[in-house]
C-alpha positions in Angstrom: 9.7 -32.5 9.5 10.2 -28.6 9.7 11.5 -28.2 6.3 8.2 -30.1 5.5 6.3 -27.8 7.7 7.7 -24.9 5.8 7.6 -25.7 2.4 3.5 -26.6 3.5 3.6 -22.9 5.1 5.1 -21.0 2.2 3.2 -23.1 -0.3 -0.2 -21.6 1.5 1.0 -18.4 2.0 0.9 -17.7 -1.8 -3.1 -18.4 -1.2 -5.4 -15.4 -1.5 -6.6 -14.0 1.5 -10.4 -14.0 2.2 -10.0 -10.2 1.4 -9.1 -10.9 -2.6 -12.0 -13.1 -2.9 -15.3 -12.2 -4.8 -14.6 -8.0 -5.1 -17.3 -7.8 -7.7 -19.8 -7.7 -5.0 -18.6 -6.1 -2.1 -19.6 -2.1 -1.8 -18.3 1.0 -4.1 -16.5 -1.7 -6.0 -17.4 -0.7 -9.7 -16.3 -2.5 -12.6 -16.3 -2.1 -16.4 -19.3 0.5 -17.7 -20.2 1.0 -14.6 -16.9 2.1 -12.9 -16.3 4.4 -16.2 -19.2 6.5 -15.6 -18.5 7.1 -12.2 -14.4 7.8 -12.3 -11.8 9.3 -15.3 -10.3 7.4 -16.9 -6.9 6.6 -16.7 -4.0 7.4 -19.3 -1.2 4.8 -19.4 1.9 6.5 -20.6 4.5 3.5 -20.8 4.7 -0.1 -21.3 5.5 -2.9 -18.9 9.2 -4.7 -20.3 9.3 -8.2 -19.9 11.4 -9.5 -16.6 14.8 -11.1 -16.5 17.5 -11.5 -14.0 17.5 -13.5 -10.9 18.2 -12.7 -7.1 18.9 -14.6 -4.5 17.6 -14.5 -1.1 19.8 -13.5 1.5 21.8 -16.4 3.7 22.0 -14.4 6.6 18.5 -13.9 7.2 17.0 -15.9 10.7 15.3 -19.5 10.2 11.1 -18.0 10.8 9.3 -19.4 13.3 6.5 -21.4 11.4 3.8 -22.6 13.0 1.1 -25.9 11.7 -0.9 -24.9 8.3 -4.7 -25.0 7.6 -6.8 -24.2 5.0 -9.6 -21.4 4.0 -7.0 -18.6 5.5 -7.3 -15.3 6.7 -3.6 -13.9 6.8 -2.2 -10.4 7.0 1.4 -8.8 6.9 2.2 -6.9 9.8 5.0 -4.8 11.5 5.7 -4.1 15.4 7.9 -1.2 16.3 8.6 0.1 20.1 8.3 3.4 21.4 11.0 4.6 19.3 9.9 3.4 16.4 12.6 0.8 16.3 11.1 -2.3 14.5 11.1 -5.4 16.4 11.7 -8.6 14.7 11.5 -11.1 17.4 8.4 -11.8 18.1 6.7 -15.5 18.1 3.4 -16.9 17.6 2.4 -17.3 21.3 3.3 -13.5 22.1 0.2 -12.3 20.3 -3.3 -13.1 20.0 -5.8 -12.2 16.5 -9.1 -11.6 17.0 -12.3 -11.2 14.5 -15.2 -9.4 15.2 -13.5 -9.6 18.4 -13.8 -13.2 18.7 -10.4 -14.9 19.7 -9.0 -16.8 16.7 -6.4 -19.8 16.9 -3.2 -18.9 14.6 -2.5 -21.5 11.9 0.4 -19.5 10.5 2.8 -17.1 11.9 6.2 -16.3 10.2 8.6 -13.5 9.5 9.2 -12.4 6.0 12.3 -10.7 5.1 12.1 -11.8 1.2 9.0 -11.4 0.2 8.7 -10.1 -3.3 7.2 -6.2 -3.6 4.8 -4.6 -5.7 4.5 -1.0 -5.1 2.5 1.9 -6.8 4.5 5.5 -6.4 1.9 7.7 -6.6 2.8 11.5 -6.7 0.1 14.6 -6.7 1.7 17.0 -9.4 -1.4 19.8 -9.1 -0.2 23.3 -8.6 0.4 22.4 -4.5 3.1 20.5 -5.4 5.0 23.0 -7.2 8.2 23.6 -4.6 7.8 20.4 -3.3 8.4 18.2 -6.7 11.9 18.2 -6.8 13.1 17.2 -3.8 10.1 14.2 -3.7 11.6 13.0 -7.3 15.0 12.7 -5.9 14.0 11.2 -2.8 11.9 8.4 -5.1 14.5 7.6 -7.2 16.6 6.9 -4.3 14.3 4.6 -2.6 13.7 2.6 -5.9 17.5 2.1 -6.4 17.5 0.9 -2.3 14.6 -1.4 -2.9 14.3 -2.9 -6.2 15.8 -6.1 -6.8 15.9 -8.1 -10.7 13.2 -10.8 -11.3 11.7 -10.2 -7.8 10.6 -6.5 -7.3 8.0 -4.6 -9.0 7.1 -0.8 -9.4 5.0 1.8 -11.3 4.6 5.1 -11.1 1.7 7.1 -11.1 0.8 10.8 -11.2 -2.3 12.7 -10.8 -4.1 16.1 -10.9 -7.6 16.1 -12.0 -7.3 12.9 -12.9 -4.5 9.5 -12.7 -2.3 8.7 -15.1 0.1 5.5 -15.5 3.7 7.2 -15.8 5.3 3.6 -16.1 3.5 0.2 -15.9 4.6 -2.4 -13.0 8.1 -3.3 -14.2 11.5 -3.9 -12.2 14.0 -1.8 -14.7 15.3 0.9 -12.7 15.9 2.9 -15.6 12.7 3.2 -16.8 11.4 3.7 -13.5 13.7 6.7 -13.2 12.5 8.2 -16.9 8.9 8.0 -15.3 10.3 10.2 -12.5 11.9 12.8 -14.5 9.6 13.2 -16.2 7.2 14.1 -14.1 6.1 18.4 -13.7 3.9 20.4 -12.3 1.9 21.4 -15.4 -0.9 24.2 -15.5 -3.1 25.5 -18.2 -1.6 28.6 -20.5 -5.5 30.2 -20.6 -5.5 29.5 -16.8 -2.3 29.3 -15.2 -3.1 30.6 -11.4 -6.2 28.1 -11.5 -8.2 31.7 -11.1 -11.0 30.5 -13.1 -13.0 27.7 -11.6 -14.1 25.4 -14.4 -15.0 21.7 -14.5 -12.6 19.4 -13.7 -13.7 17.5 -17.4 -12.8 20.9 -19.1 -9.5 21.4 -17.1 -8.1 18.7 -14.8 -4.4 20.3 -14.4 -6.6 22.9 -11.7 -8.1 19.8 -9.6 -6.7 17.0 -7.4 -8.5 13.5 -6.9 -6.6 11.8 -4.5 -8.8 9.3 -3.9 -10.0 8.2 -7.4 -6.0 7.8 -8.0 -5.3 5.5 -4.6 -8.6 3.8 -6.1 -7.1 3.1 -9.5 -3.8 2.1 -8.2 -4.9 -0.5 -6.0 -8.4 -1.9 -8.0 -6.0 -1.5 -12.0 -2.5 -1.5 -11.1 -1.7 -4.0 -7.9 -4.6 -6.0 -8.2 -2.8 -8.0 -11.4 0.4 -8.6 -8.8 1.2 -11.9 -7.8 -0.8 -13.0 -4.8 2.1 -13.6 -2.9 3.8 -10.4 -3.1 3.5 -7.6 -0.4 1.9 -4.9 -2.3 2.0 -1.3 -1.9 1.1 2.5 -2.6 3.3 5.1 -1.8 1.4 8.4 -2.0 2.7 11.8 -1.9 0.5 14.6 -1.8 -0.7 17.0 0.3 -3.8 15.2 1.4 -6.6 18.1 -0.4 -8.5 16.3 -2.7 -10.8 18.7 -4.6 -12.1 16.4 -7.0 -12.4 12.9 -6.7 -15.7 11.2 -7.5 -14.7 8.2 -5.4 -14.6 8.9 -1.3 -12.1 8.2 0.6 -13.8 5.0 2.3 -14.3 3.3 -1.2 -10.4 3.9 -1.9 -10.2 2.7 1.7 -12.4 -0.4 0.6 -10.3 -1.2 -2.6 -6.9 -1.2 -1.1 -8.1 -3.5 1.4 -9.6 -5.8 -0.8 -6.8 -5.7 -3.1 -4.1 -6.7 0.0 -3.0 -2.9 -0.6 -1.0 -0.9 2.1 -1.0 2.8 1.8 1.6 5.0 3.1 1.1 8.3 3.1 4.0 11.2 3.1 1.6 14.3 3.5 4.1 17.3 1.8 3.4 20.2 -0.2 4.2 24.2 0.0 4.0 24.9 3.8 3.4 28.6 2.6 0.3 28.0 0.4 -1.7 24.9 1.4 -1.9 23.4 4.7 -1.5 19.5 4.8 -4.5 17.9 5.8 -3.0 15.3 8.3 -6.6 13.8 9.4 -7.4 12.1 5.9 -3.7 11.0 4.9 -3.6 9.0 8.7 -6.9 7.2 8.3 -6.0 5.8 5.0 -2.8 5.0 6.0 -4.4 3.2 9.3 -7.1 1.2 8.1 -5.0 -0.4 5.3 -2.0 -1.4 7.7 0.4 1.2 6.2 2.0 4.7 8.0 1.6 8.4 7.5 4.7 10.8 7.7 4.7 14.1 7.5 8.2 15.6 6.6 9.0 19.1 6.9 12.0 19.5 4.4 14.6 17.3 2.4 15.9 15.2 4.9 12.9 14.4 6.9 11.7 13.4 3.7 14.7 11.1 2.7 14.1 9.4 6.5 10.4 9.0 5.3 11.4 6.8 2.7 13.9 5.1 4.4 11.7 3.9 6.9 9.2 2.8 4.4 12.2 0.4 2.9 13.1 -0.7 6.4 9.4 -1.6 7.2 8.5 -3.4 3.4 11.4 -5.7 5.1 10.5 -6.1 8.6 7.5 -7.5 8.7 5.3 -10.6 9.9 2.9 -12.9 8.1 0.0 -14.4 10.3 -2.8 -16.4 9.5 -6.0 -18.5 10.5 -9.0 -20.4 9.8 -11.7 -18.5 11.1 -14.5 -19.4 13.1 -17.2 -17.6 11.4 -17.4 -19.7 7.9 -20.4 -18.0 6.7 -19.8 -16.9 2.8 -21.6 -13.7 3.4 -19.7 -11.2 1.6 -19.4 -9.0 4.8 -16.8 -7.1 6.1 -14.6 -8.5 9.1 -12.8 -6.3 11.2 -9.4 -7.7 12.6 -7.7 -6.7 16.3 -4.5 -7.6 16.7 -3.0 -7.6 20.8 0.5 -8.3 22.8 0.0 -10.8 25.0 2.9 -11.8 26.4 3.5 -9.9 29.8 7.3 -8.2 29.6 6.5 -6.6 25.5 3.3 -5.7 26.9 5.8 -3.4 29.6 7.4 -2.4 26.1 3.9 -0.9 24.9 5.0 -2.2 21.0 3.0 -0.8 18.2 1.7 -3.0 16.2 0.4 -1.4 12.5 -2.0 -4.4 10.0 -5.0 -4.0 8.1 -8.0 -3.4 10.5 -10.3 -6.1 8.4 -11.4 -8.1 5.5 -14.1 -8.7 3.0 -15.1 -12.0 3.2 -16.2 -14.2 0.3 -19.5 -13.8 -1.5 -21.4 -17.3 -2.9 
């Protein structure tokens, strides 16, 4: 009866959330014309290879704890860490409690994932800021995608922007490929212009601006939202949090990552000497779409950054339910999330998800 139960589980788990339903009319969602007039337009660099190879799961990894299945679900990945930022990956249905709109909801799904398949967008600010910065970031990427990606499971592009985004490499697993993108990515400034003295528009010259936000916006709304439903998707952004540019705001690329199931994690970095990190903007992204911010001060720090980025993609929680508002309303939901059981509560655990949903429009 519990292998029954799970296959049931896993089966639904590859359902879409209420938050990939319907984007077309939510808010400061644009599409087609419309979305062109407001936002650059993207340059994609490389093609996507087809995907061979297989990979097998792990033996070792714990039986989940899965819990009875329902239908119409709300479900959302999740990670709890303690004080010192240790993950913890014992935790069971009845420990927690979900709320909506702060109304207590009754869990039809709760279950570790350690296999998962990933879908991640690196996403790497190469405007002048960058400059001393690059190098060490592109070694510290590569690293992570050899850590990470595994054959015929694992997916990841890589993206670079200044004025404007550009696709470096389509979604593919082939590490080599992945690790052209990365080389060849530079800090590139105009000859006529090549302090960025001269303030001219950023149609004219784009190498002097940085629009962070229309770049998260692509990544999620072009890039992850053609992943496979069931796959934990991802952005990885590095920059040092200035956007100068953008014509989308920060909430919309807020609003399109969650729609699109996206986590953003944020490693704020640049030249400490030059241009001061703005913290504040690279946290609230990172918060409101269940993923973390670091801030890294040199090469190693950096390195751990990434590490702990790996070690979280992999230590996570899937929960779901069936919510009690069924209203089709297209509005958004916000989601609390709370330690209930009495001796973690003592542990003061950390738990990091996306803070709501859009719900379906009819």
């Amino acid at each position: 009866m519990m292998v029954r139960s799970r296959l049931i589980a896993l089966t639904l788990l590859a359902l879409p959330a209420f938050s990939l339903s319907d984007t077309s009319a939510q808010p400061g969602f644009q599409r087609g014309s419309e979305r062109n007039q407001r936002r650059p337009r993207t340059v994609n660099a490389t093609p996507s290879p087809s995907r061979s190879n297989t990979s097998k799961p792990s033996s070792e990894e714990p039986e989940p704890e899965v819990v009875r299945v329902e239908t119409n679900l709300v479900n959302t990945v999740f990670t709890a860490v303690d004080r010192d930022r240790h993950f913890i990956t014992t935790l069971r249905a009845n420990d927690l409690r979900i709320y909506e709109n702060d109304a207590s909801q009754t869990i039809s799904l709760f279950e570790r994932e350690t296999d998962r398949p990933l879908t991640l967008v690196i996403l790497v600010d190469t405007s002048k800021s960058q400059e001393r910065t690059l190098p060490d970031e592109k070694k510290a990427a590569k690293a992570f995608i050899r850590a990470v990606v595994r054959p015929d499971k694992d997916r990841v592009a890589i993206v670079s922007f200044t004025g404007v985004p550009r696709v470096e490499q389509q979604l593919t697993e082939n590490v080599l490929q992945l690790n052209r993108a990365i080389d060849h990515l530079r800090v590139e400034l105009p000859a006529n212009n090549p302090n960025c003295d001269e303030e001219r528009p950023v149609q004219e010259d784009p190498l002097c601006w940085t629009s962070i936000w229309d770049s998260v916006w692509e990544s999620a709304s072009e890039v992850l939202s053609q992943a496979p439903e069931n796959s934990r998707r991802a952005v990885i952004l590095l920059s040092d949090g200035d956007d100068t540019s953008s014509t989308i705001k920060r909430q919309d690329a807020i609003d399109a990552a969650v729609k699109n199931n996206v986590a953003v994690y944020s490693i704020g970095i640049g030249d400490p000497e030059l241009y001061k990190v703005e913290q504040d903007s690279l946290r609230k992204i990172s918060d409101r779409t269940g993923g973390r911010a670091f801030f890294p001060r040199d090469e190693v720090e950096l390195g751990r950054a990434f590490a702990q980025i790996q070690e979280e993609l992999r230590s996570q929680y899937v929960i779901a339910y069936s919510p009690q508002n069924k209203l089709r309303d297209g509005s958004h939901r916000r989601i609390r999330m709370e330690i209930v059981n009495p001796e973690l509560r003592k542990q003061k655990l950390q738990l990091i998800y996306r803070q709501g949903y859009y719900a379906p429009k009819q």
